[in-house]
TORDORO-772336 format. One line per 2 residues: for each residue x, y, z of N, C-alpha, C, O. Coordinates in Angstrom, 2 decimals, padded with zeros to 5 digits, always signed. Each point is the difference from the previous one (the first is absolute). Layout:
<rodrens>
X:Y:Z:X:Y:Z:X:Y:Z:X:Y:Z  ...
</rodrens>
This chain:
<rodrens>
+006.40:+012.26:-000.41:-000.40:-000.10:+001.39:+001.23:+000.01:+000.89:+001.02:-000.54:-000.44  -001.01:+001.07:+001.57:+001.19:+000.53:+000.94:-000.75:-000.52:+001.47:-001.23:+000.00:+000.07
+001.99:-000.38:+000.96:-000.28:-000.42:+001.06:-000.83:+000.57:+000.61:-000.76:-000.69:+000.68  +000.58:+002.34:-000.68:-001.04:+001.06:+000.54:-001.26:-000.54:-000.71:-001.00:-000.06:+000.71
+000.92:-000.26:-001.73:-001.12:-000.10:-000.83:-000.99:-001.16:+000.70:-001.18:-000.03:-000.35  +001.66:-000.92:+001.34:-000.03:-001.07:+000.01:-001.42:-000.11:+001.25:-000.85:-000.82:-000.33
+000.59:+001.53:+001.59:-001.02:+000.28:+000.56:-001.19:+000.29:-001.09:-001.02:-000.67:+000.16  +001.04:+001.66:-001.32:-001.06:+000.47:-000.57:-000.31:-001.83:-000.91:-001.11:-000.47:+000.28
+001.49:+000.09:-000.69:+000.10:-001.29:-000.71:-000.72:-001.27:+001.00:-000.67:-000.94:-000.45  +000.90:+001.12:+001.54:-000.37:-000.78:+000.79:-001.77:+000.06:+000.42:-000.88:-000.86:-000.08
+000.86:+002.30:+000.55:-000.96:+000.32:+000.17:-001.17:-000.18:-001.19:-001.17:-000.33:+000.16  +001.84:+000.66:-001.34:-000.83:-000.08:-001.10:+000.05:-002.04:-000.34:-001.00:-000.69:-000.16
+001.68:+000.46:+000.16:-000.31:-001.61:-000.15:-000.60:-000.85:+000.90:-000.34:-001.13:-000.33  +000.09:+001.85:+002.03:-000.85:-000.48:+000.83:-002.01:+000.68:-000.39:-001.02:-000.19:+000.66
+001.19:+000.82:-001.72:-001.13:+000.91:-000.29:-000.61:-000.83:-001.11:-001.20:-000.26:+000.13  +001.85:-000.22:-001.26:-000.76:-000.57:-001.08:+000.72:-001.08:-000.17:-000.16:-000.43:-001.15
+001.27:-000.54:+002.09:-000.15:-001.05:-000.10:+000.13:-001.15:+001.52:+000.68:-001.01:+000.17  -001.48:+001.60:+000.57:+000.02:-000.31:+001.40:-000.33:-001.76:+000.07:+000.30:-000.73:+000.94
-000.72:+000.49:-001.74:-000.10:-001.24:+000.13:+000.57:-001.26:-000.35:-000.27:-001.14:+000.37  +001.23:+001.67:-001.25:+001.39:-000.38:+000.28:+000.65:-000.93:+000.93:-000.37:+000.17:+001.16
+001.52:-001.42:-001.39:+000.47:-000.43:+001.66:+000.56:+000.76:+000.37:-000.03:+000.13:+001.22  +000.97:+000.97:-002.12:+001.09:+000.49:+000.51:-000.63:+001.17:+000.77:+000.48:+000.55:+001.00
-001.58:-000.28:-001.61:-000.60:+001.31:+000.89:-000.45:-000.20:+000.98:-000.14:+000.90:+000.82  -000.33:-002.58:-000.53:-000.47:-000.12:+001.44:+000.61:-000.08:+000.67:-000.36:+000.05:+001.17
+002.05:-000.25:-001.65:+000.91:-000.04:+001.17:+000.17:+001.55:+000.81:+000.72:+000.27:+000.97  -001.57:+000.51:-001.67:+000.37:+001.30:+000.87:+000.63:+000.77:-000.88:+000.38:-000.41:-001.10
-000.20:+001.72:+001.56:+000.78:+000.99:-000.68:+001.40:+000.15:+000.62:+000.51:+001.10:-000.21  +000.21:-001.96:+000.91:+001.14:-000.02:+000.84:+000.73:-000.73:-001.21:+001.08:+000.32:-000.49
-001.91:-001.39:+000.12:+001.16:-001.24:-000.50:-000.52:+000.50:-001.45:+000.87:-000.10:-000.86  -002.08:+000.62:+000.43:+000.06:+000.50:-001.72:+000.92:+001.24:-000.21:+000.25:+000.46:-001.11
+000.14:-000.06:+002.08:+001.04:+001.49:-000.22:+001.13:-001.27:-000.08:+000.10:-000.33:-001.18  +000.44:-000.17:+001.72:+001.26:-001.17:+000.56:-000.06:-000.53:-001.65:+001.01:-000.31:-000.64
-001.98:+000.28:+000.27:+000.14:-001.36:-001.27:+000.13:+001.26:-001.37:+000.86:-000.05:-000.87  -001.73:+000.89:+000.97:+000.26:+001.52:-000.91:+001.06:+000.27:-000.44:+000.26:+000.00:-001.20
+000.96:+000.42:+002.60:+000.86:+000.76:-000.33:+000.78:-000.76:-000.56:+000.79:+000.40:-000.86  -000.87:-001.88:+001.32:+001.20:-000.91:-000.78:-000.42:-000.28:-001.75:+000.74:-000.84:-000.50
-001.38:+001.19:-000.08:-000.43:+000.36:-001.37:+001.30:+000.63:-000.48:+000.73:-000.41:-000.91  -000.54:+001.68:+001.83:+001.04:+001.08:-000.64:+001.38:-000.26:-000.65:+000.49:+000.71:-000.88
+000.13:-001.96:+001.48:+001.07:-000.41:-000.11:-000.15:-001.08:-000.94:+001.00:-000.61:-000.40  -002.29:+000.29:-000.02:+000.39:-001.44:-000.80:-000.17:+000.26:-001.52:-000.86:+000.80:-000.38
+001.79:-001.57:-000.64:+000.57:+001.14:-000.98:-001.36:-000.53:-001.21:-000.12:+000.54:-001.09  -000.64:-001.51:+001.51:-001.47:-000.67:-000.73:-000.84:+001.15:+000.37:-000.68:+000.39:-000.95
+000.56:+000.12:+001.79:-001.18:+000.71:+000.56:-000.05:+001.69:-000.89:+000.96:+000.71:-000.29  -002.17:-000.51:+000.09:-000.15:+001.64:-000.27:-001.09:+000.75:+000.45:-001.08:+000.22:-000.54
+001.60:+000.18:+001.76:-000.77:+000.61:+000.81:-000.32:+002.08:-000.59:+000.54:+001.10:+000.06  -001.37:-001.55:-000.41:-000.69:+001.76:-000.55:-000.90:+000.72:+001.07:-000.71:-000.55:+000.85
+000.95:+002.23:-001.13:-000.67:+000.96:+001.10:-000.52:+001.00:-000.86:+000.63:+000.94:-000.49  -001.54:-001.15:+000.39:-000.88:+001.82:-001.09:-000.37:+000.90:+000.93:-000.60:-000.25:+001.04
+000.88:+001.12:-001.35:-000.42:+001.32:+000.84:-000.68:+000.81:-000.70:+000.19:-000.03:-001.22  -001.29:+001.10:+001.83:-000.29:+000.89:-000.61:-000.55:+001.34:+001.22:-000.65:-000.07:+001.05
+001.32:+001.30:-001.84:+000.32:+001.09:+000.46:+000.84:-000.35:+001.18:-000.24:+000.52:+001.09  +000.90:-001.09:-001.19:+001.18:-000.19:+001.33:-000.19:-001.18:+001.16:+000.72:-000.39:+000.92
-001.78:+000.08:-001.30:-000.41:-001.42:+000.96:-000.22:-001.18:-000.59:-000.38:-000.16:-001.16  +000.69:-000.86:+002.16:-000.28:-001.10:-000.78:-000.95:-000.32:-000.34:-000.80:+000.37:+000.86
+000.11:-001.04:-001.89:-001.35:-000.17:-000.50:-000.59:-001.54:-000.64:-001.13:-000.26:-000.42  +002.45:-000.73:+000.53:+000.24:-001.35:-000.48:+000.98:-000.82:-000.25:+000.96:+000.59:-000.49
-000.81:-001.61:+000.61:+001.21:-001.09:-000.31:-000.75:-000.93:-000.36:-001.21:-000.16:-000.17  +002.86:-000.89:+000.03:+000.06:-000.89:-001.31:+000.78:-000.35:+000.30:+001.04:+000.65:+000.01
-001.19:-002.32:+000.52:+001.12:-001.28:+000.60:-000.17:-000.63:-001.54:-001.12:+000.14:-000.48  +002.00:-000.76:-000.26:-000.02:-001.09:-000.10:+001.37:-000.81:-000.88:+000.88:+000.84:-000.19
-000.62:-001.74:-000.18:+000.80:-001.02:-000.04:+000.92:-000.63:-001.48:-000.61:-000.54:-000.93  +001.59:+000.65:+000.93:+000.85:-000.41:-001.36:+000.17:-000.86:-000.31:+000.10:-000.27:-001.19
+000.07:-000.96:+002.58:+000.25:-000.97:+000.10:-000.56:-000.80:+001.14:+000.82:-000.83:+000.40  -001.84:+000.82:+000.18:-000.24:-000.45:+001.42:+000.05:-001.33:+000.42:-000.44:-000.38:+001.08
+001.11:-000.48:-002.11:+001.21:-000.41:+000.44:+001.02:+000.05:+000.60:+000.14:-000.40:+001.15  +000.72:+000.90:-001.84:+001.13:+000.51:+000.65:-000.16:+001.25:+001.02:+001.03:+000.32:+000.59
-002.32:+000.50:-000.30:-000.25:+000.59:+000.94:-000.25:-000.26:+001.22:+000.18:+000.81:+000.91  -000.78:-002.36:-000.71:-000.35:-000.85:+001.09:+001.44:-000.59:+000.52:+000.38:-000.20:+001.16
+000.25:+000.01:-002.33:+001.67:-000.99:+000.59:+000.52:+001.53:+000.92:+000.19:-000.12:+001.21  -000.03:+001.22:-001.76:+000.50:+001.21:+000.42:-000.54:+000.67:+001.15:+000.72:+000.82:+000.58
-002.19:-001.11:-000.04:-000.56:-000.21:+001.69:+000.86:-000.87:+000.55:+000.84:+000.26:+000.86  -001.06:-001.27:-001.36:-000.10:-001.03:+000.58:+001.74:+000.15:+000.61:+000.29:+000.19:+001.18
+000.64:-000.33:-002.28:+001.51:+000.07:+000.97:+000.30:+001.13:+000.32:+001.20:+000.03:+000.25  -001.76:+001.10:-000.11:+000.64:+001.30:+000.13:-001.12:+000.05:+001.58:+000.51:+000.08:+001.12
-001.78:-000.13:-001.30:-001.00:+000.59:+001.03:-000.94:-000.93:+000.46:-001.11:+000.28:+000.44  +001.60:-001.42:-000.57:-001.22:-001.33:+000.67:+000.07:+000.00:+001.41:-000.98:+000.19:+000.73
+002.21:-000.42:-000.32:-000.03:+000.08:+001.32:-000.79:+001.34:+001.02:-000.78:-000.29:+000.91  +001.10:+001.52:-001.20:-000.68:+001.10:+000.45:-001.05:-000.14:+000.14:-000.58:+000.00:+001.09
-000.31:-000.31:-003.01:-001.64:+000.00:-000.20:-000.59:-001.24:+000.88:-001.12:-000.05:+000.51  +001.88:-000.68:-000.48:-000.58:-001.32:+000.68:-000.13:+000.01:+001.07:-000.80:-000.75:+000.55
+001.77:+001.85:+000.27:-000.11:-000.20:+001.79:-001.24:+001.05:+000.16:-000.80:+000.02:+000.94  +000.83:+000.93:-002.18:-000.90:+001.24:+000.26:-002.19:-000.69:-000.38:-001.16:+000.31:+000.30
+001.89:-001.25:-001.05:-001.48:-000.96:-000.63:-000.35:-000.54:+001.32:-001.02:+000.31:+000.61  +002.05:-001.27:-000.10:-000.29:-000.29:+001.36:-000.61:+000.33:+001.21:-000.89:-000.53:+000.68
+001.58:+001.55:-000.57:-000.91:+001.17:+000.96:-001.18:+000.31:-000.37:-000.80:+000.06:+000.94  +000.34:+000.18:-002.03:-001.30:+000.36:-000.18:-000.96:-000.84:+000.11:-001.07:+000.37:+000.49
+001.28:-001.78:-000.97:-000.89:-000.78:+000.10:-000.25:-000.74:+001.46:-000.97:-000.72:+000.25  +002.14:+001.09:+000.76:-000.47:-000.25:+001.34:-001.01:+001.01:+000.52:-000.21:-000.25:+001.19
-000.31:+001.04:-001.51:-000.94:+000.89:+000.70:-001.10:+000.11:-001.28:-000.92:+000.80:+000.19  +000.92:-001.45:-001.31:-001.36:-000.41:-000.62:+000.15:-001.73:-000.67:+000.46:-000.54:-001.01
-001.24:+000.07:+002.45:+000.12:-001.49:+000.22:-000.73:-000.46:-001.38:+000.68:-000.71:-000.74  -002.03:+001.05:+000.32:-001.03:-000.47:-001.28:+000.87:+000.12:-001.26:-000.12:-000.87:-000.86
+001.35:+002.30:+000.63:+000.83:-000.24:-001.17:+001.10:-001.00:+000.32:+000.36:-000.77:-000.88  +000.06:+000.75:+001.77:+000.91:-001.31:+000.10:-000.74:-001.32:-000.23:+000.45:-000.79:-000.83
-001.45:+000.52:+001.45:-000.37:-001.62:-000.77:-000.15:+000.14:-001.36:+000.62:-000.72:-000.77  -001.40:+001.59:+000.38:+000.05:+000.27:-001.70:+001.22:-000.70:-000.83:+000.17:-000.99:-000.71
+000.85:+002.55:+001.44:+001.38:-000.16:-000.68:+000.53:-001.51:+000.01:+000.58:-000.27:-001.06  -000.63:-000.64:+001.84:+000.43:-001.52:+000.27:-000.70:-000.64:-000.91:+000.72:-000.91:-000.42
-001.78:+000.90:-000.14:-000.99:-000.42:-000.50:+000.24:+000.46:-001.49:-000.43:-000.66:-000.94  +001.16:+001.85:+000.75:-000.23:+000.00:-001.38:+001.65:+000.30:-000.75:+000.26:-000.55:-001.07
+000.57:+001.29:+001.63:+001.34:+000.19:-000.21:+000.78:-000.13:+000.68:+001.02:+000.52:-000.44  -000.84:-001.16:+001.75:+001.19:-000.17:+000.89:+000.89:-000.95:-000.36:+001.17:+000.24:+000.31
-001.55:-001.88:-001.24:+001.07:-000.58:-000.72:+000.41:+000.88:-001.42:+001.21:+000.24:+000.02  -001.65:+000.13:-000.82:+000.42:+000.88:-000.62:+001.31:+000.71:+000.26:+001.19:-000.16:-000.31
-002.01:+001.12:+001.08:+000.68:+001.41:+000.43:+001.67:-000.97:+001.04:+001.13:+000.36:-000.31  -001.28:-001.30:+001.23:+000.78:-000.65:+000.14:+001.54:-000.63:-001.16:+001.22:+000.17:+000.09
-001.91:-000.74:-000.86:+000.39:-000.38:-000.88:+000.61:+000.91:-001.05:+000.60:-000.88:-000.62  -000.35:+001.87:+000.04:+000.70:+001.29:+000.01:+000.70:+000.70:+000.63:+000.78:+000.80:-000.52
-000.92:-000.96:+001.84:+000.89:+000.27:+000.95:+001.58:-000.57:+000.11:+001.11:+000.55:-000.04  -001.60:-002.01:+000.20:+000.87:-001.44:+000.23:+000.98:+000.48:-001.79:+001.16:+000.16:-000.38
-001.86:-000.14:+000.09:+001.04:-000.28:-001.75:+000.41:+001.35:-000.24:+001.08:+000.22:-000.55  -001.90:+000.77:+000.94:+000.64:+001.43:-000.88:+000.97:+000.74:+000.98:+000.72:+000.80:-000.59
-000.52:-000.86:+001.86:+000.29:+001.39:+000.86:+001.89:-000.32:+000.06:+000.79:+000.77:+000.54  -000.48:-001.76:-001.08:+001.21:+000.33:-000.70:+000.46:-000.50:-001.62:-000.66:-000.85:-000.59
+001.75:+001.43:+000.03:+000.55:+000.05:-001.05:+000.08:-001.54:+000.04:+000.04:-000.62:+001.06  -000.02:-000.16:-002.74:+000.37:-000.90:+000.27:+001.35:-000.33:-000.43:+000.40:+000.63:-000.98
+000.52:-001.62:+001.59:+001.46:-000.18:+000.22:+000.67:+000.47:-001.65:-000.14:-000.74:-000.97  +000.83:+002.01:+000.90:+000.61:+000.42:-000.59:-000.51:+000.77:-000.82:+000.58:+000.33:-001.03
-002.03:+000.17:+001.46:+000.03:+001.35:-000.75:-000.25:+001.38:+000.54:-000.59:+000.28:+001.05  +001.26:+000.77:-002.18:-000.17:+001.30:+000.45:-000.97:+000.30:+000.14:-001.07:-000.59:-000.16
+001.47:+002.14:+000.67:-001.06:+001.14:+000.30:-000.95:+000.25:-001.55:-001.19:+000.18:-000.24  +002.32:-000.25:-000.53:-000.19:+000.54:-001.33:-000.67:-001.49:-000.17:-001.05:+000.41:-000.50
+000.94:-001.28:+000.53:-001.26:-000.68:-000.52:-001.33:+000.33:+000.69:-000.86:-000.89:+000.02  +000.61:+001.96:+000.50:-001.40:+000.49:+000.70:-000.39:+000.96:-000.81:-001.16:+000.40:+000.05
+002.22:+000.21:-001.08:-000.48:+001.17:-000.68:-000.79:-000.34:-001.27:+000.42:-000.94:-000.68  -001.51:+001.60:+000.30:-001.15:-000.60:-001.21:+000.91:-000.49:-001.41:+000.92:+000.61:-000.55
-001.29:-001.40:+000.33:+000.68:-000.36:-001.24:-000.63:-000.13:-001.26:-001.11:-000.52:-000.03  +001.74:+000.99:-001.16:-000.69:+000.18:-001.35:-000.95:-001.67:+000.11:+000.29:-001.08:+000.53
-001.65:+001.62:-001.42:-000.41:-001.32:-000.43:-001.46:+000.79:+000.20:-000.25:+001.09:+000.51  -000.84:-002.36:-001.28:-001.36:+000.28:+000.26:-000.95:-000.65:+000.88:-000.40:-001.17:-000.01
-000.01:+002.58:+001.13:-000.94:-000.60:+001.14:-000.98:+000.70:+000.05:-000.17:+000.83:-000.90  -000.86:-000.97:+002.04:-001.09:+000.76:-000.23:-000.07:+000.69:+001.18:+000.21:-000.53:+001.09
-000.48:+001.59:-001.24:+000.01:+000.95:+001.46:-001.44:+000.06:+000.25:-000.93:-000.20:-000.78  +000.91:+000.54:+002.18:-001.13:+000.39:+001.09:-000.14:+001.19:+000.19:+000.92:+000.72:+000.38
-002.62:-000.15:-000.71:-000.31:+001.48:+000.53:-000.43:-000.76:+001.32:-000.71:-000.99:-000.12  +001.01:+001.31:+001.07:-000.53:-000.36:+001.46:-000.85:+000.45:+000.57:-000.95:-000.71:+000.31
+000.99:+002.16:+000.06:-000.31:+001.21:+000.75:-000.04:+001.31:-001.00:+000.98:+000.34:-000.65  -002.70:+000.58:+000.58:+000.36:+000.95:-000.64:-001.53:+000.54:+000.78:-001.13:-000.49:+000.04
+001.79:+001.80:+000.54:-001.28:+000.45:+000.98:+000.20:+001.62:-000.74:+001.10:+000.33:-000.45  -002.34:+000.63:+000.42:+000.06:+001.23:-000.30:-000.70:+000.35:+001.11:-001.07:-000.52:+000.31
+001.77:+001.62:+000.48:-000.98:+000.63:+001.07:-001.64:+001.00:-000.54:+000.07:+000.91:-000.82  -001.09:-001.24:+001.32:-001.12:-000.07:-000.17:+000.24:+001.72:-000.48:-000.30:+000.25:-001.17
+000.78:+000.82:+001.98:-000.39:+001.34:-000.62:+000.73:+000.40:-001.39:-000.03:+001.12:-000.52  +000.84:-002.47:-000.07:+000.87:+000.11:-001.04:-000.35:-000.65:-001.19:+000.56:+000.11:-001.09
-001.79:-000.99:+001.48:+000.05:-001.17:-001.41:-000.84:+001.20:-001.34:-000.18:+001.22:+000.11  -000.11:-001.96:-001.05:-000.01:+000.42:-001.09:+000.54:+000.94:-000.82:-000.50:+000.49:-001.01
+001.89:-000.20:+001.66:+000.89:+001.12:-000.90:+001.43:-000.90:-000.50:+001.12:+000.47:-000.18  -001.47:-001.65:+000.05:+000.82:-000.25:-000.95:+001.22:-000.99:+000.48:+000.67:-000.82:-000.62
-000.66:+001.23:+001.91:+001.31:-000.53:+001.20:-000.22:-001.25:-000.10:+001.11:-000.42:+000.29  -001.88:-000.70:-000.55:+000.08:-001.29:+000.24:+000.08:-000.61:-001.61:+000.28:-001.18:-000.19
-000.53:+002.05:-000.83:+000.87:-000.87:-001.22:+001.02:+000.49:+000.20:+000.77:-000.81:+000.51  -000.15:+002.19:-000.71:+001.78:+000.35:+000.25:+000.67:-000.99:+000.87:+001.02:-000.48:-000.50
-001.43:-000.08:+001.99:+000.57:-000.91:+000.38:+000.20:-001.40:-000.75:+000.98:-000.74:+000.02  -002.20:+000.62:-000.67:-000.04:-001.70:-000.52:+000.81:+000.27:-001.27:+000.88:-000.82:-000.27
-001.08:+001.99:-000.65:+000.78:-000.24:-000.89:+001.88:+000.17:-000.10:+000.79:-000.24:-000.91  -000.63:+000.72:+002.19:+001.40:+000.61:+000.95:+000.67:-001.61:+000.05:+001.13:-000.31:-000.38
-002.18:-000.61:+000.95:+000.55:-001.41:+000.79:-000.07:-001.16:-001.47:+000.68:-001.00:-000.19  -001.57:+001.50:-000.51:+000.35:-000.78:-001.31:+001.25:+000.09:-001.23:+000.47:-000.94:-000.64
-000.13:+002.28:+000.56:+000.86:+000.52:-000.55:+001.57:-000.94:+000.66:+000.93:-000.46:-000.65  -001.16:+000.46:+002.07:+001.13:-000.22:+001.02:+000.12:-002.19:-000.24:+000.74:-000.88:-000.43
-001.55:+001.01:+000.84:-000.12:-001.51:-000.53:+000.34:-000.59:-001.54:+000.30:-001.18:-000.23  -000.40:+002.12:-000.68:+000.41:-000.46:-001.63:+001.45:+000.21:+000.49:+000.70:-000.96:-000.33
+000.02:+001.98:+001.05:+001.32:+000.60:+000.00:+000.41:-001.05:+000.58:+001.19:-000.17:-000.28  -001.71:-000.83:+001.12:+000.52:-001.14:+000.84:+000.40:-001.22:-001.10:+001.13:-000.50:+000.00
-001.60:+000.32:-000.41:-000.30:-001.05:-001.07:-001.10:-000.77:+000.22:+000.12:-001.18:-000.33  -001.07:+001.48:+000.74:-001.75:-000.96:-000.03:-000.60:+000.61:-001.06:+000.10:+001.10:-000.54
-001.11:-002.64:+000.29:-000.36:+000.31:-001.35:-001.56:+000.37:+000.30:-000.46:+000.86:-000.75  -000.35:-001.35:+001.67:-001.12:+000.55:+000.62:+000.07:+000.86:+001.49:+000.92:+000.40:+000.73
-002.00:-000.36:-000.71:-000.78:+000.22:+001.54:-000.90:-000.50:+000.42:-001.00:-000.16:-000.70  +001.06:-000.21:+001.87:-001.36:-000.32:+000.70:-000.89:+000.33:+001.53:+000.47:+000.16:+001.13
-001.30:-000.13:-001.38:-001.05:+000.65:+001.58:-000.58:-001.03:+000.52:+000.11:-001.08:-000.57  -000.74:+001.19:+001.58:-000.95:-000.05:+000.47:-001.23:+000.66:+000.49:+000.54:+000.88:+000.67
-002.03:-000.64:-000.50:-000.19:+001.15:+000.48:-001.70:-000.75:+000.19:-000.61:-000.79:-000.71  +000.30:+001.42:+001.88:-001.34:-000.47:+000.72:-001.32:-000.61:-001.48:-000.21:+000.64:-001.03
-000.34:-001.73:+001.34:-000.90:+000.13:-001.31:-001.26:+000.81:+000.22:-000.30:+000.57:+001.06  -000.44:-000.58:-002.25:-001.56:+000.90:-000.26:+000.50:+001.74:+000.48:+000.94:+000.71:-000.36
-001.72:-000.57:+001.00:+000.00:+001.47:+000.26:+000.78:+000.77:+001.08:+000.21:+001.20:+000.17  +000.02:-001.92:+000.26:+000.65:+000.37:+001.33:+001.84:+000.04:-000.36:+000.80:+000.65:+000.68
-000.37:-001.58:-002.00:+001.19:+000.08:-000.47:+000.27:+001.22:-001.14:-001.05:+000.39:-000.50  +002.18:+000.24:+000.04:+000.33:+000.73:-000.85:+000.57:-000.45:-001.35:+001.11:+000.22:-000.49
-002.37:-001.05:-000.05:+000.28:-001.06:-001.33:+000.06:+001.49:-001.15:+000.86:+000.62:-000.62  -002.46:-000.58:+000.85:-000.17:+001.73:-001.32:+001.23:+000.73:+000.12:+000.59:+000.13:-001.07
+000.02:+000.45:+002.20:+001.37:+000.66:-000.47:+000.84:-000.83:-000.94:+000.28:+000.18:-001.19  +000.06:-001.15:+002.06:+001.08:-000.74:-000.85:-000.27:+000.04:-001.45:+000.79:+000.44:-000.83
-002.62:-001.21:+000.46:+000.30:-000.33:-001.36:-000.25:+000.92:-000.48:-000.71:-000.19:-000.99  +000.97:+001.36:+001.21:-000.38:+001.49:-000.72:+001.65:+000.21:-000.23:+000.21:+000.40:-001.14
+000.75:-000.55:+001.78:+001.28:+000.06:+000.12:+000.50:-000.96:-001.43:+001.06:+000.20:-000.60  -001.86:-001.04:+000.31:+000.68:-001.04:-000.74:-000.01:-001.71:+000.97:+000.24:-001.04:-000.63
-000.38:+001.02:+001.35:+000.41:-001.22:+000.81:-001.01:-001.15:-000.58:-001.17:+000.25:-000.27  +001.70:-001.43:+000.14:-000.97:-000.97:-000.71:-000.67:-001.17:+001.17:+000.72:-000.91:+000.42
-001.80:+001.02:-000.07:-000.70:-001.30:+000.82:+000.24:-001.01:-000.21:-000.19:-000.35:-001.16  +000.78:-000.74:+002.22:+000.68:-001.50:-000.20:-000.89:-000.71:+000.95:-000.20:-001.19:-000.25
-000.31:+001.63:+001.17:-001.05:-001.04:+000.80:-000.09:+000.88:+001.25:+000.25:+001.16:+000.32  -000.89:-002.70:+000.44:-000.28:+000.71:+001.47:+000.75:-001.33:+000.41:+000.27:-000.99:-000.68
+000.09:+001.43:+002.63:+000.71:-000.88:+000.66:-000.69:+000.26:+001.36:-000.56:+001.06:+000.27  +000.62:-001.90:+000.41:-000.38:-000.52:+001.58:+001.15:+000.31:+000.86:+001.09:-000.44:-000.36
-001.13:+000.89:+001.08:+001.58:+000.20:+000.98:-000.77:-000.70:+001.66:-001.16:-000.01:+000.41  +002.57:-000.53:+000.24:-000.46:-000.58:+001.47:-000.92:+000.71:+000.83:-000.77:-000.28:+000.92
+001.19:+001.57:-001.74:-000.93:+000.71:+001.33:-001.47:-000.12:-000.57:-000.86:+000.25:+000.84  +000.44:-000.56:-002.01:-001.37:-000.50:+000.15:-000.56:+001.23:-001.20:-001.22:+000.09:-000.14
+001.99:+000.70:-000.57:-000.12:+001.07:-000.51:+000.51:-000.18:-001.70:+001.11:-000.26:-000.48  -002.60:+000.56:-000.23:+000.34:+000.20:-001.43:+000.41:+000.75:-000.95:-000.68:+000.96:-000.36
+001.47:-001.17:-000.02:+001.22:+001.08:-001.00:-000.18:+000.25:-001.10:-001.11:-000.52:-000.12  +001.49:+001.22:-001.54:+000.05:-000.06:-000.87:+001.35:+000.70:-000.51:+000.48:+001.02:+000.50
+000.23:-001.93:-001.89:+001.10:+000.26:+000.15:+000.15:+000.16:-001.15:-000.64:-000.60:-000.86  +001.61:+001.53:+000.62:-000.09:+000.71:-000.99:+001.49:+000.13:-000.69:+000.75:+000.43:+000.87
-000.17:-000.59:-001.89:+001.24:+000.45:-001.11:-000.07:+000.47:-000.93:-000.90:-000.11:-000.84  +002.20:+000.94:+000.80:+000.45:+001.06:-000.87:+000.95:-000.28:-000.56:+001.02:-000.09:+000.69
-000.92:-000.16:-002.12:+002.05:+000.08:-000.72:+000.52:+000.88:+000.22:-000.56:+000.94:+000.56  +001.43:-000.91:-000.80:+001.13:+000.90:-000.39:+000.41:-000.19:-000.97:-000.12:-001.05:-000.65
+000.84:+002.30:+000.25:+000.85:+000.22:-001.24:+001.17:+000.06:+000.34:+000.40:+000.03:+001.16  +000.32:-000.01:-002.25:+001.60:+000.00:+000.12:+000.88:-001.21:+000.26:+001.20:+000.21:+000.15
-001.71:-001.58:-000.08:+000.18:-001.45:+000.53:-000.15:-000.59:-001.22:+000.07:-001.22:-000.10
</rodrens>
């Protein structure tokens, strides 16, 4: 994924995952929070194309851990003035947001948005060991799905994740019918439960090993 790529990504993640916080913040501050993906060395941001257009991507995470410390001191300040803004002109997501992540999201702020006393840059870079990565985001544009483009991506971001040193994977993804469980466990992915999120919305979550760990 390349910065151009980054409107089509947007648009497509305000399409099948609009309900989202980050999507309610708008497509101003989900492009703002997108592009900073590109630079963070946890993140693997994927773009499938077909016949010359884009046709799908694939966010997701090596370490999102150390991907959150890597917002957080590199791009908190930006995302935060840009979070800010948005939630002054949608008053109902701002009480939400207070209500469900503002000490949180605070609290990450306060501790992560600098280095702590005496270490490098090079302690931001991923380090050998076993973690579990995040598929986050994996959308196929509707005139593209069933040719194949959305396992090549998943099996693209799994491959990339063994190369990291994680020894699984894990999802999330809408439950019953309305989520993309049957892909997954057609993929291999193994069912671990369901979860409740603030926003009031039920999940099912799903892991994958890896090899090579």
């Amino acid at each position: 994924m390349a910065e151009e790529d980054v409107p089509y990504v947007v648009t497509e993640h305000l399409a099948h995952f609009g309900e989202g916080f980050f999507a309610r913040l708008g497509p101003r501050f989900l492009a703002a929070y997108t592009v900073r993906h590109l630079d963070s060395p946890y993140a693997r941001c994927l773009v499938a194309e077909r016949d010359g257009e884009r046709a799908g991507f694939l966010i997701g995470l090596t370490d999102p851990a150390g991907h959150r410390r890597h917002l957080v001191q590199r791009h908190g300040r930006a995302l935060a003035l840009r979070g800010t803004a948005a939630l002054l002109v949608r008053p109902a997501l701002a009480v939400h947001f207070t209500r469900t992540r503002a000490v949180r999201y605070a609290g990450e702020f306060l501790t992560r948005h600098r280095p702590a006393a005496g270490e490098s840059r090079a302690a931001a870079r991923p380090q050998p060991g076993r973690r579990v990565a995040v598929l986050a985001y994996l959308v196929v544009s509707g005139t593209a799905r069933s040719q194949g483009l959305g396992t090549a991506l998943v099996e693209r971001f799994l491959r990339e994740a063994a190369e990291a040193g994680c020894d699984r994977a894990d999802l999330v993804t809408a439950a019953g019918a309305g989520g993309a469980g049957r892909f997954y466990r057609r993929l291999g992915w193994r069912f671990t439960g369901n979860v409740g999120t603030t926003d009031g919305r039920n999940l099912s979550m799903y892991s994958h090993p890896l090899s090579g760990n």
